[in-house]
N, C-alpha and C positions, 0 to 999 in steps of 0.2 A: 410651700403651699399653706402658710396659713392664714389668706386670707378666706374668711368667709364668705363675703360677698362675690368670689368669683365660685364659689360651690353651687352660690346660692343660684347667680346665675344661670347656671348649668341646670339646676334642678328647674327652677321656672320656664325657661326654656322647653324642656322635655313635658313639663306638666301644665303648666299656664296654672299652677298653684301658686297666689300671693299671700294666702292667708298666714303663712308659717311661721314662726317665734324665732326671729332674728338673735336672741338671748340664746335659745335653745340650740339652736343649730350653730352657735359659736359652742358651747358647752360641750356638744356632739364632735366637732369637728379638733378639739381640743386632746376627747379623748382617743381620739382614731389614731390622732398623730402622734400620740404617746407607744402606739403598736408599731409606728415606722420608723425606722434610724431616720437620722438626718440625710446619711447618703443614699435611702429610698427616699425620701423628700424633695430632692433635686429633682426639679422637672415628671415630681406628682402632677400638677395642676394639669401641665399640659396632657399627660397619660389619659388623666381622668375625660379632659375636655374630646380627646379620641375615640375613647371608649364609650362616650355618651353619643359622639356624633356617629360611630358604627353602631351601634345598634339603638339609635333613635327611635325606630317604627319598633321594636319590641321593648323598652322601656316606656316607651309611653302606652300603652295595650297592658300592662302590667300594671301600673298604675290606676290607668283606667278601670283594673279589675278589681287591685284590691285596694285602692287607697281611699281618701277620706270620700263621703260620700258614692262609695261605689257598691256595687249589689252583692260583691264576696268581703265587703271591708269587715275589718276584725279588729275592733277600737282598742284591745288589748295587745296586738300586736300591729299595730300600723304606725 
């Protein structure tokens, strides 16, 4: 899983947010994978890609609530 564009993806998908730092989110996605063996790595992407499509309607309602321009966003922790 370490392509970033298929994270990326995933997150656009759930949020219809384009604006986001393709640099960053490889940097992000670098360090995450440093937390996972390689043999939790196997068949991450696709995990991920389930876990977002089961709970789609409350990821995106979350987002909605606190992410960039939303009425609970928290610039310091978003």
């Amino acid at each position: 899983m370490t392509d970033g564009r298929a994270t990326q993806r995933i997150f656009v998908s759930l949020t219809g947010y384009t604006g986001h730092d393709p640099d960053l989110s490889a940097d992000i996605l670098q360090v995450v994978l440093k937390a996972v063996s390689a043999e939790q790595q196997e068949g991450c992407l696709q995990r991920l890609e389930a876990f977002a499509e089961d709970n789609r309607e409350r990821l995106a309602q979350l987002y909605g609530q606190y992410g960039p321009g939303a009425p609970r966003e928290d610039e310091s922790r978003c």
